[in-house]
Backbone bond lengths (Angstrom), bond angles and torsions (degrees), N, CA, C in turn:
res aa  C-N    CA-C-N  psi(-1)  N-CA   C-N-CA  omega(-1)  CA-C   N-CA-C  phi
1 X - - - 1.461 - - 1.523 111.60 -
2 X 1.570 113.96 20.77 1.727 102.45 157.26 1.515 117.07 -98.57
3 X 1.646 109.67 125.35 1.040 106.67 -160.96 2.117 102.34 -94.74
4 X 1.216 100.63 160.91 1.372 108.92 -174.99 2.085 112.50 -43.47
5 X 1.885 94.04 -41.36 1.198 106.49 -156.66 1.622 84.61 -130.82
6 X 1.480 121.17 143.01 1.494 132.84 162.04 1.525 122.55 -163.35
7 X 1.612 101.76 114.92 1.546 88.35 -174.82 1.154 121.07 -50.28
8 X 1.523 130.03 154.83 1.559 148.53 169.57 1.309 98.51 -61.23
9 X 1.545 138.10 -39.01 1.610 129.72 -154.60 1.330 95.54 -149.72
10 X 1.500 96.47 176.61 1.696 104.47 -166.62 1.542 81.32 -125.61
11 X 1.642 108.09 147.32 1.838 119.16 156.88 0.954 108.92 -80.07
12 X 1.566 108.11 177.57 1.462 101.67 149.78 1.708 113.02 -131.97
13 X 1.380 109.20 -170.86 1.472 116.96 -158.82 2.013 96.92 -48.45
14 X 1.543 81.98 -64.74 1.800 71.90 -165.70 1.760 109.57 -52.23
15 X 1.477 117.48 -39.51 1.986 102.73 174.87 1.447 95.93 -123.36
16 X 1.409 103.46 136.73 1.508 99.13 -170.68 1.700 100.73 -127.30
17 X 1.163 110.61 170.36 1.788 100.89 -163.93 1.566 98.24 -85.36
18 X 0.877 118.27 125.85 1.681 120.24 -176.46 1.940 111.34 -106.30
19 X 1.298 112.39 85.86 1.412 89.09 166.59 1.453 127.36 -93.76
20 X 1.230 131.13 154.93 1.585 121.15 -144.34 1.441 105.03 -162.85
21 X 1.476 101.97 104.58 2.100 100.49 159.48 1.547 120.88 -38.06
22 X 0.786 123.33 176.33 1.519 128.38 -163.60 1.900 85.01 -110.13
23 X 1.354 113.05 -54.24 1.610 138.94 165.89 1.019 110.34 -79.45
24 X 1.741 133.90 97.20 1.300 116.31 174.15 1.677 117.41 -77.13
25 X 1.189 104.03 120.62 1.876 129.09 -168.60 2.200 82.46 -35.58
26 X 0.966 133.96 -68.42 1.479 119.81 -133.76 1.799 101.49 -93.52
27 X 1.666 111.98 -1.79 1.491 113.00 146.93 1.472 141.49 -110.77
28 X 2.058 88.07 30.49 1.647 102.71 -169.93 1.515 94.20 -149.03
29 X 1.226 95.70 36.30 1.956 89.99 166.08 1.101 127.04 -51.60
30 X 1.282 103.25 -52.21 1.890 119.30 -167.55 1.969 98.49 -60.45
31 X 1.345 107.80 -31.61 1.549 111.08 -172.00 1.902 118.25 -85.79
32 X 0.938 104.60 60.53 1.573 97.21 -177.89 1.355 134.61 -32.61
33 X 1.457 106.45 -45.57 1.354 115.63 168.79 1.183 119.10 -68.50
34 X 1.453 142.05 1.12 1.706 145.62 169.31 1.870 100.50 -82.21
35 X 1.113 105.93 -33.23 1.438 117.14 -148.30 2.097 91.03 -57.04
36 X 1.468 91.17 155.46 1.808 96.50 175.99 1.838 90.77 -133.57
37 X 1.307 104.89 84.62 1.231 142.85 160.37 1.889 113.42 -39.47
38 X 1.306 137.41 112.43 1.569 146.14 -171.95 1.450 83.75 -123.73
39 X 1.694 94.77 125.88 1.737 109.58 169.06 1.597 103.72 -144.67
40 X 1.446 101.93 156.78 1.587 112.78 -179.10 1.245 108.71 -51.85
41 X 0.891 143.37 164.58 1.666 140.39 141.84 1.754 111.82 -87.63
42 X 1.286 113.58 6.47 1.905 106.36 -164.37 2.188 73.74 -132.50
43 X 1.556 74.51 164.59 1.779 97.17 156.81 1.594 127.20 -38.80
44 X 1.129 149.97 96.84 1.329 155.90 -148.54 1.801 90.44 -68.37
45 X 1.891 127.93 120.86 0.862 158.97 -153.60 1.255 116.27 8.57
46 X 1.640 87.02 82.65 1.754 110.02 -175.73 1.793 88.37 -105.80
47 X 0.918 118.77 -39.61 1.292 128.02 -162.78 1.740 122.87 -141.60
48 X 1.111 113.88 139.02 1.522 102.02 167.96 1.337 147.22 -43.88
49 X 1.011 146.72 96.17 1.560 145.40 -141.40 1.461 111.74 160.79
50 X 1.474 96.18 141.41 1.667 102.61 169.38 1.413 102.11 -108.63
51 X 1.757 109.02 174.88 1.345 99.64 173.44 1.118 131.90 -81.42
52 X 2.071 107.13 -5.53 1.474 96.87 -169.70 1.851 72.52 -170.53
53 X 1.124 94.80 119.57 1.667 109.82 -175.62 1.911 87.87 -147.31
54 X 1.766 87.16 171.13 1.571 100.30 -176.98 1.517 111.83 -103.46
55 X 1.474 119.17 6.04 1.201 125.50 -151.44 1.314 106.63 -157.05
56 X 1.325 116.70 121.05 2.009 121.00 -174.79 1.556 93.20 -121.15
57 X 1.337 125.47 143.68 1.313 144.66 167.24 1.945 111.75 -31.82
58 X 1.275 98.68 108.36 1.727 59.09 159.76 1.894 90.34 114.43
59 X 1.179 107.09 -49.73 1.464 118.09 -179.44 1.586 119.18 -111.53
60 X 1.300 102.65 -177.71 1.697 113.65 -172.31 1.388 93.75 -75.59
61 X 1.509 106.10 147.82 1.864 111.82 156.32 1.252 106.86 -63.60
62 X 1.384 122.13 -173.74 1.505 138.59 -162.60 1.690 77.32 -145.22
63 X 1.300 93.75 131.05 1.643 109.08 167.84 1.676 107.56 -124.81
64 X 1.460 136.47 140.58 1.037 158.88 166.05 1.786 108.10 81.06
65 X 1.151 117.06 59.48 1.641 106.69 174.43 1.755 103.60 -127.48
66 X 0.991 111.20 153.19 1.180 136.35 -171.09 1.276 124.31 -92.55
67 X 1.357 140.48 101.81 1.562 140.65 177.92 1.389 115.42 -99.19
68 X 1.361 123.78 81.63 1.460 137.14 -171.91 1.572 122.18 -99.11
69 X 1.154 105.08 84.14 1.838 110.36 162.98 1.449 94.30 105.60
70 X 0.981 164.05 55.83 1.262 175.68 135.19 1.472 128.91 -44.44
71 X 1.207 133.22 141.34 1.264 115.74 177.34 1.482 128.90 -157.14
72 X 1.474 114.02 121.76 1.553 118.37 -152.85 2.012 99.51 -113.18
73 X 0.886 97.09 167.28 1.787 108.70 -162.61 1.576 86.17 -132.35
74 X 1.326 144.00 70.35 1.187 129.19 -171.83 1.496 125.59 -49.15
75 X 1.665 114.22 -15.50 1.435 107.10 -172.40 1.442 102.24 -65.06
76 X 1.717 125.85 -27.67 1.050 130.15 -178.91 1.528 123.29 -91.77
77 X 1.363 95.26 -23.82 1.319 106.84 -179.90 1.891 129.41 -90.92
78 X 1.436 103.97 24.83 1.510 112.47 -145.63 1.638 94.56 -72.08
79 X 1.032 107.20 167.37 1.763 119.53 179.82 1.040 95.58 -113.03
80 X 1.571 106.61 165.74 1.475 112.50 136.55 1.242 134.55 -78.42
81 X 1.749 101.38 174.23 1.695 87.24 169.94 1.467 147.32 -41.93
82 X 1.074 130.56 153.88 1.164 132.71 -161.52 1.419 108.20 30.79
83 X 1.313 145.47 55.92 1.229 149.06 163.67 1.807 125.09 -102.76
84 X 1.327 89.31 -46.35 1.761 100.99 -159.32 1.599 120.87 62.65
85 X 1.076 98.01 163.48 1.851 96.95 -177.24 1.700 101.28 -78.35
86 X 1.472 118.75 -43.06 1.265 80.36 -179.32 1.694 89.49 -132.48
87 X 1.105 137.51 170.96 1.786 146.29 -140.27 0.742 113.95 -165.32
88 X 1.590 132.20 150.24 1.161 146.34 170.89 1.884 105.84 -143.91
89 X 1.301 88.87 89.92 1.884 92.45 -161.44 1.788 88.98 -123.71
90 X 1.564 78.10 -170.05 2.204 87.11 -167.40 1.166 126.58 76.40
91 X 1.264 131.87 26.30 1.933 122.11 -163.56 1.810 101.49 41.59
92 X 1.139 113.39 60.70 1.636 117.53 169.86 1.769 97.19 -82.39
93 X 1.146 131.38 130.05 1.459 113.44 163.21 1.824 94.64 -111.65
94 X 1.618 82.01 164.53 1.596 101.32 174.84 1.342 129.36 90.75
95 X 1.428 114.04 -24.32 1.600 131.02 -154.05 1.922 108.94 -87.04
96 X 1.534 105.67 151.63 1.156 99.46 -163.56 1.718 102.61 -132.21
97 X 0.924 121.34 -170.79 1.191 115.70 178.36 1.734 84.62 -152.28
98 X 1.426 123.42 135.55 1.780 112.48 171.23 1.608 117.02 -150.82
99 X 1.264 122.63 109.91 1.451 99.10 163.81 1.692 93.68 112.21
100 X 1.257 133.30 -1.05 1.416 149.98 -148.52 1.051 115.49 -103.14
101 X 1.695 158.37 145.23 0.836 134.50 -140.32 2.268 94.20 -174.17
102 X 1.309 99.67 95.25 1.312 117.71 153.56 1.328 136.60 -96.77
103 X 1.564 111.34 123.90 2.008 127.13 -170.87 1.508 92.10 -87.90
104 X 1.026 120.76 123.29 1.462 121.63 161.26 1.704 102.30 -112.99
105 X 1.497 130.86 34.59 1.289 146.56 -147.70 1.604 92.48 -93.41
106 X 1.269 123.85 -27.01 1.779 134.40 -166.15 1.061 116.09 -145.28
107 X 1.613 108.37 35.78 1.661 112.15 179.74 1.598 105.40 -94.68
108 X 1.767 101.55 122.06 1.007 100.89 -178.84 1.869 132.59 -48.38
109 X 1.630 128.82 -176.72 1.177 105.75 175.89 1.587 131.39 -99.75
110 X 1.068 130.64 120.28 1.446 121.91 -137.26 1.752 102.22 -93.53
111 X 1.640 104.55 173.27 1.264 88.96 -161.26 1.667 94.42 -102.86
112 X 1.729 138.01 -133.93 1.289 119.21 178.08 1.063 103.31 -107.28
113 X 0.876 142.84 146.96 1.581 148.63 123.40 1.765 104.93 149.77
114 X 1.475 93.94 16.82 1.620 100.16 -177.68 1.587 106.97 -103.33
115 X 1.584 96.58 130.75 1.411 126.10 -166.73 1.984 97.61 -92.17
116 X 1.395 120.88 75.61 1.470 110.15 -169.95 1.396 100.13 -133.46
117 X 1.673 102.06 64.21 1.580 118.37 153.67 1.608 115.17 -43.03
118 X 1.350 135.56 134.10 1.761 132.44 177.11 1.986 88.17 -69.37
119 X 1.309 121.36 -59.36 1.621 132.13 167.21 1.638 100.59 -75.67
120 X 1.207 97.82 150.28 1.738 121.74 160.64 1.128 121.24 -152.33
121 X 1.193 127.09 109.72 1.653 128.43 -168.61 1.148 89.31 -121.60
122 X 1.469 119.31 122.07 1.633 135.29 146.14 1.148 115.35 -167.43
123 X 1.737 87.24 152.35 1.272 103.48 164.58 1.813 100.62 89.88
124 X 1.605 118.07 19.96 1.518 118.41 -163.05 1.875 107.03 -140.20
125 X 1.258 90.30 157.24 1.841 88.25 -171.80 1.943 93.10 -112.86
126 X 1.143 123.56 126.80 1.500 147.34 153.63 1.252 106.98 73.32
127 X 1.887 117.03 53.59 0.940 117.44 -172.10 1.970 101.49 -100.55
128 X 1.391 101.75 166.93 1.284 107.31 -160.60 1.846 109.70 -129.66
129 X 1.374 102.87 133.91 1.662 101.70 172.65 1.842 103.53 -116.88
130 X 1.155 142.00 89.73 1.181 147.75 -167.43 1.569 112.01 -115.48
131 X 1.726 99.19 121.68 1.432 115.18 168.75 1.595 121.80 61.42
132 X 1.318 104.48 34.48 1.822 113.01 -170.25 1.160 116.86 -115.80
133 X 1.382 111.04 142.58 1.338 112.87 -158.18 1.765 97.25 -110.13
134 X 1.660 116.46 129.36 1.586 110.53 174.37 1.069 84.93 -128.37
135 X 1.270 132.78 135.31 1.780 162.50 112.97 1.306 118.00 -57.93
136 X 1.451 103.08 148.05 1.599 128.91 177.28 1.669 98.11 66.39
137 X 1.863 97.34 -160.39 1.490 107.39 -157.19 1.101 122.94 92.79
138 X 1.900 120.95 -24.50 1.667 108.26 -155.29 1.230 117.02 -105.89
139 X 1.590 100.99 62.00 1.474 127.71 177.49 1.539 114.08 -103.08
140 X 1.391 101.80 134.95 1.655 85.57 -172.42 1.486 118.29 -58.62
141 X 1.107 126.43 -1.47 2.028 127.13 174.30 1.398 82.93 -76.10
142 X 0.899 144.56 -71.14 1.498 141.82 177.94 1.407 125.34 -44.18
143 X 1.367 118.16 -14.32 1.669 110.86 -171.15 1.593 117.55 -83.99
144 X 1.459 131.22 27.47 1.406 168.42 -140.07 1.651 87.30 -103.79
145 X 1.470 120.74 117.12 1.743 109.92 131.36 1.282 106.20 -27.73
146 X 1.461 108.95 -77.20 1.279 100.99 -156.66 1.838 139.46 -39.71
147 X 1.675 81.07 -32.54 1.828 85.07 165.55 1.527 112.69 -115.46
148 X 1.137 131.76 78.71 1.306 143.66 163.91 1.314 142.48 -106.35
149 X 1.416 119.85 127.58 1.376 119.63 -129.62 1.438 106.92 -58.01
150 X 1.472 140.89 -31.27 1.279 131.09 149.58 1.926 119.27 -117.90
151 X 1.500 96.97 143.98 1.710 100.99 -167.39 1.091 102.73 -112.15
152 X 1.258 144.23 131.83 1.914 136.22 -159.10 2.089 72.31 -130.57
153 X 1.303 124.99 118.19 1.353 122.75 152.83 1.384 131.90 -139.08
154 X 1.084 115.45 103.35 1.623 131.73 -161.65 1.417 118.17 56.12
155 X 1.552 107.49 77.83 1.454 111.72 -169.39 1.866 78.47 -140.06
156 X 1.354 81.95 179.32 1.464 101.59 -147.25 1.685 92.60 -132.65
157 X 1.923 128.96 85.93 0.956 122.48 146.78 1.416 98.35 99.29
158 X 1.567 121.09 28.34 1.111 106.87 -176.38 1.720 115.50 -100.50
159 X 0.994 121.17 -175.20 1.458 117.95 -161.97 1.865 115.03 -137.40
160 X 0.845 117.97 105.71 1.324 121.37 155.93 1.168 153.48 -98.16
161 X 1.514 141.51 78.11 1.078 146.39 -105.10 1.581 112.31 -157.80
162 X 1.625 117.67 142.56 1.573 115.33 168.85 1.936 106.49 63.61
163 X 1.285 137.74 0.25 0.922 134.65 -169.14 1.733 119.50 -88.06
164 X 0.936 131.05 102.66 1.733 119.16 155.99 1.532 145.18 -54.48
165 X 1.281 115.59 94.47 1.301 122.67 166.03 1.484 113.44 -85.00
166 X 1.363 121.43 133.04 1.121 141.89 159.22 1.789 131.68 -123.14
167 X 1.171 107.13 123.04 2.005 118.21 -171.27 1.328 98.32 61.38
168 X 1.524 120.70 48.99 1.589 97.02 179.81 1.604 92.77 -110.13
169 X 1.256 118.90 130.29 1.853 120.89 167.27 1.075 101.39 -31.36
170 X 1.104 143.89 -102.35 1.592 167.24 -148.26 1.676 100.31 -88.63
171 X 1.492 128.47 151.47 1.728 105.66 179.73 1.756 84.03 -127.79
172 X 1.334 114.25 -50.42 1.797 121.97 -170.24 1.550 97.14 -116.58
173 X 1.487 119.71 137.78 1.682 107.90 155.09 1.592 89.60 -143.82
174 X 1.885 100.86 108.66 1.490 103.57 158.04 1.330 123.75 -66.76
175 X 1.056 131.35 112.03 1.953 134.83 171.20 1.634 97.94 -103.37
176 X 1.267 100.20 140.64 1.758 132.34 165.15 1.145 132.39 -137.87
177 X 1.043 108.77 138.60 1.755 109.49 172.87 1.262 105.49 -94.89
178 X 1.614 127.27 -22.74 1.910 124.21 -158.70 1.123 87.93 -91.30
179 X 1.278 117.45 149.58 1.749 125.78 162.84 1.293 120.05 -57.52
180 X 1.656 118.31 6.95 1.694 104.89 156.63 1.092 93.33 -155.80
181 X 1.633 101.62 165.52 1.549 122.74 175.36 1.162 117.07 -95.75
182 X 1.370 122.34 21.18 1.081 129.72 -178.78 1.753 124.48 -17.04
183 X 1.328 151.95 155.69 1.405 134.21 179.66 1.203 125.83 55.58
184 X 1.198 130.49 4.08 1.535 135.06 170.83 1.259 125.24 -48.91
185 X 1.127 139.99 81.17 1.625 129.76 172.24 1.249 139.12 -109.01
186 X 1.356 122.87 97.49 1.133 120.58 -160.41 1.635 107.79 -127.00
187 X 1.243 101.30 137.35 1.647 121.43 -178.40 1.343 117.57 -146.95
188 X 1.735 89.33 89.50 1.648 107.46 174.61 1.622 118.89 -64.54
């Protein structure tokens, strides 16, 4: 659970930390060269970690920051288990991800018991996946809950919405441990 990328501070509701492409990655596909590209710095799932989560082992979550227009290449960008490429884990509240744009087009084929959501939301209260575009995956090594292009698991009210998936096996897999899913909203 150390992720490549983690903010230093948490916002809050009324100013929240916004980091932001200049090109947002999931309305500049066709343009490669606009794209503002997040990659591991280590061997792609050598270790646990996403590339850009709100929450590192060990430390406080980051509540209210903003991940706007972003863009991950998962063959390079792979996590570890239970990570996802990019996260919003730790009881982080507030945090969003928008406009962002993950290729799962050359993700290698994984073996079982690997948790390699492109999104991973857990463990967070009113977190947000808005207007993002994930491609590829929709290979049967890929057609896994377990690796599906977004994973909502024991979060509290989070929202997924306006987003495009394309060839992905799996597109949403809600997981829980509480006896309800209470707050679930999702609009593919």
């Amino acid at each position: 659970w150390v992720p490549a990328y983690c903010p230093s501070n948490s916002g809050t509701s009324v100013n929240p930390i916004v980091f932001f492409a200049q090109y947002p990655a999931a309305l500049n596909s066709g343009s490669p060269s606009l794209l503002s590209e997040i990659r591991r710095s280590i061997n792609p799932g050598t270790t646990n970690g996403s590339a850009l989560n709100t929450w590192t082992e060990g430390d406080a979550a980051r509540d209210y920051v903003i991940f706007d227009g972003l863009y991950a290449d998962e063959s390079v960008a792979l996590s570890g288990s239970n990570c996802g490429v990019f996260g919003i884990s730790g009881t982080s509240a507030g945090c969003e991800f928008r406009r962002c744009w993950i290729d799962r087009t050359d993700v290698p084929a994984y073996s079982g018991g690997y948790n390699g959501n492109s999104f991973y939301i857990t463990s967070t209260t009113d977190a947000k996946v808005r207007d993002c575009l994930i491609t590829g995956g929709g290979t049967s090594t890929l057609a896994h809950q377990n690796d599906s292009a977004i994973e909502l698991y024991n979060s509290e009210n989070p929202i997924v919405e306006y987003n495009t998936l394309t060839n992905c096996g799996q597109a949403i897999f809600v997981k829980t441990e509480a006896p309800t899913d209470d707050g679930q909203l999702i609009n593919v």
